[in-house]
DRENTOR-566422 format. One record per residue (C-alpha): x, z, y; residue number from 1. Coordinates in steps of 0.05 Angstrom, whole numbers, plus 5000, padded with zeros to 4 digits. Layout:
<rs>
[[X Z Y] NUM]
...
</rs>
This chain:
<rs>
[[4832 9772 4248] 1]
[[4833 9733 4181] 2]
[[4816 9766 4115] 3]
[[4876 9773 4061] 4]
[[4894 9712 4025] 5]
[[4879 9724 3942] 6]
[[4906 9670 3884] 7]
[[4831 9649 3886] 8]
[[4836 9631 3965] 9]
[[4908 9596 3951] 10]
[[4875 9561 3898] 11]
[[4812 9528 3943] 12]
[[4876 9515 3996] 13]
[[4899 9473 3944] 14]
[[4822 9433 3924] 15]
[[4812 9428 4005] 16]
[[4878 9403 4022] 17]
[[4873 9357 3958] 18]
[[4797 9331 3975] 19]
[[4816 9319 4040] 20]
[[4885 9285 4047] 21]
[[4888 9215 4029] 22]
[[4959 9197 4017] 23]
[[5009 9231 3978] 24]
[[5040 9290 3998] 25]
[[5085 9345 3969] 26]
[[5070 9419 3993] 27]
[[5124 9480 3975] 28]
[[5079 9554 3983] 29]
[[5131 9604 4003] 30]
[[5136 9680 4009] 31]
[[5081 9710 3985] 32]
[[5028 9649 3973] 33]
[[5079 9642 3907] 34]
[[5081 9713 3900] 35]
[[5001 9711 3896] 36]
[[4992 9648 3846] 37]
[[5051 9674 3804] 38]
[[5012 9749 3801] 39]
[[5059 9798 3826] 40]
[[5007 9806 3886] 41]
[[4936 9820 3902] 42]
[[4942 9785 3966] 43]
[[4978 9762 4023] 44]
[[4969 9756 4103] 45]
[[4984 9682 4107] 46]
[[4992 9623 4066] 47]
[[5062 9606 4084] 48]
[[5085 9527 4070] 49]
[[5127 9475 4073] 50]
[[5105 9406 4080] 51]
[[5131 9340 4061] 52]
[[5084 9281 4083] 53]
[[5097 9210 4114] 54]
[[5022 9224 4150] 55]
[[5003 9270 4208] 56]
[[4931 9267 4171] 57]
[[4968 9336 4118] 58]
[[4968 9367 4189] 59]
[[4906 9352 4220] 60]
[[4861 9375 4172] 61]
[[4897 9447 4167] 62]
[[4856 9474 4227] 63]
[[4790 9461 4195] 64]
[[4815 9482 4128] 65]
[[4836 9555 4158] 66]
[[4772 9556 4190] 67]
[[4728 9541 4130] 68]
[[4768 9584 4087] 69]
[[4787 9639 4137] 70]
[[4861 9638 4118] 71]
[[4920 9639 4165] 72]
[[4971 9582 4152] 73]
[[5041 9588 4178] 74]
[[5095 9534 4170] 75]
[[5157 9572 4144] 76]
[[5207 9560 4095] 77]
[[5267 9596 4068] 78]
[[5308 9526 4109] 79]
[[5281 9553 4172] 80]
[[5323 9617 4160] 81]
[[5385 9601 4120] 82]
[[5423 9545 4101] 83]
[[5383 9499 4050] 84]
[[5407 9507 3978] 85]
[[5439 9447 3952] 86]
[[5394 9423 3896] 87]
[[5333 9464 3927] 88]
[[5279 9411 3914] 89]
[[5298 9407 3835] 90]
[[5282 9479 3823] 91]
[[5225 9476 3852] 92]
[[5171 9497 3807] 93]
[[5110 9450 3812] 94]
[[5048 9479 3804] 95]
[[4987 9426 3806] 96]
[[4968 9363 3838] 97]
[[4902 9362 3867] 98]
[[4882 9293 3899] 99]
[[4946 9257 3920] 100]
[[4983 9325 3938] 101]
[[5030 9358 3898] 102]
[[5043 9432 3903] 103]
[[5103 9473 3888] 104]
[[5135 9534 3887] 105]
[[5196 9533 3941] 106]
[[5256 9541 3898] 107]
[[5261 9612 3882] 108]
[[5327 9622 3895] 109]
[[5320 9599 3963] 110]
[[5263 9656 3981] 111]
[[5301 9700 3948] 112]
[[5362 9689 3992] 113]
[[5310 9691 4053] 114]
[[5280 9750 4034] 115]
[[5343 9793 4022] 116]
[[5370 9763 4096] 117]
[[5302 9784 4128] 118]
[[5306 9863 4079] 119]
[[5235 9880 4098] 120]
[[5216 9921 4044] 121]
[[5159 9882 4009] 122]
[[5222 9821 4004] 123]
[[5265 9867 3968] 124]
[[5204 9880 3917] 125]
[[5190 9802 3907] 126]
[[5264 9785 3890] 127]
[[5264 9849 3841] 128]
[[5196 9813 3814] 129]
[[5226 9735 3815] 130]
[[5283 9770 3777] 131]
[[5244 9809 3732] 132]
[[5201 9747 3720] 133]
[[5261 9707 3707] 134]
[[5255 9662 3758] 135]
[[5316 9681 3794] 136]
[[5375 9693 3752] 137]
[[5430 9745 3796] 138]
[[5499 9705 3775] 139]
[[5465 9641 3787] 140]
[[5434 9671 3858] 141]
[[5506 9692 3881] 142]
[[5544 9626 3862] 143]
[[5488 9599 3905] 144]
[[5502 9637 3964] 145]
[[5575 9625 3958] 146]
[[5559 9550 3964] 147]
[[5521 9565 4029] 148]
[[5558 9619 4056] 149]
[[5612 9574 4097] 150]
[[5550 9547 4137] 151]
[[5517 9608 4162] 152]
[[5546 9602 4231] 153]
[[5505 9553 4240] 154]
[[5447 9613 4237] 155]
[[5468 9652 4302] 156]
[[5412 9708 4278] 157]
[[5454 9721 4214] 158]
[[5510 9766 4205] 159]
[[5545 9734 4145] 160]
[[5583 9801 4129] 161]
[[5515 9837 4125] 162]
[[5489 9783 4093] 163]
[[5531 9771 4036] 164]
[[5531 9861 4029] 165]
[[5452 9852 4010] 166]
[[5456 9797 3970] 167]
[[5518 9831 3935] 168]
[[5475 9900 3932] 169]
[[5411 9865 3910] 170]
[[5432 9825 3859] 171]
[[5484 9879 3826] 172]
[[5431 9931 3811] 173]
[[5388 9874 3777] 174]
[[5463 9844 3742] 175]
</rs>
């Protein structure tokens, strides 16, 4: 079992993945590896990512940076879930470069969407703090959905009625 993953354990992520990467590379932290840099958690279970790299070498050097830093590393983005936002990479927030690797914030909209589709409880509490924080604006969240709401058959998991209910019920108490 791997120990809880703090800002301070995201952070040395970022140095090791930075130090030992050697051509450039964009990585987008998800879920609640944003929700632990940003400071609306203590910790998280896993470091969840996204990666964008024309290398397999981003890849190959997460084993022994999970090992070294006793962090679990899953490969999951809000895309994986739901239809991808148009515009999703421009509203994504960057965070630092370290080495030749750029790191992000997933768009928040896009988590946000995730997270109300998925309704564990903890999600609801992140998109309350993304919208609290400003990071998500509610009118803005909803045209959003709209735009990807005629592709979600391509999501067999999702119930677009249901769907559209939550985001409609999360983003009215918050409007």
């Amino acid at each position: 079992m791997r120990e809880v993953t703090s800002a301070a354990k995201v952070q040395a992520f970022m140095k090791a993945l930075g130090r030992d990467v050697s051509r450039p590379a964009r990585i987008y932290f998800v879920g609640g590896s944003s929700a632990v840099i940003e400071g609306w958690r203590q910790s998280t279970v896993d470091v969840d990512l996204k990666i964008e790299a024309e290398q397999d070498a981003v890849f190959s050097c997460l084993p022994k940076i999970k090992e070294e830093l006793h962090v679990n590393i899953e490969l999951a983005s809000p895309s994986d879930f739901i239809p991808e936002l148009p515009g999703w990479r421009d509203r994504s927030v960057f965070i630092a470069r370290e080495g030749p690797v750029d790191f992000f914030h997933y768009d928040f909209y896009s988590q946000a969407l995730a997270k109300i589709e998925r309704g564990h409880a903890l999600d609801l509490v992140d998109v309350g703090e993304m919208i609290r924080r400003g990071l998500v604006e509610p009118s803005a969240a909803l045209e959003l959905f709209g735009r990807i709401e005629p592709e979600l058959h391509r999501f067999p998991a999702v119930d677009p009625a249901t769907f559209r209910r939550a985001v409609e019920a999360a983003f009215s108490k918050h409007a």
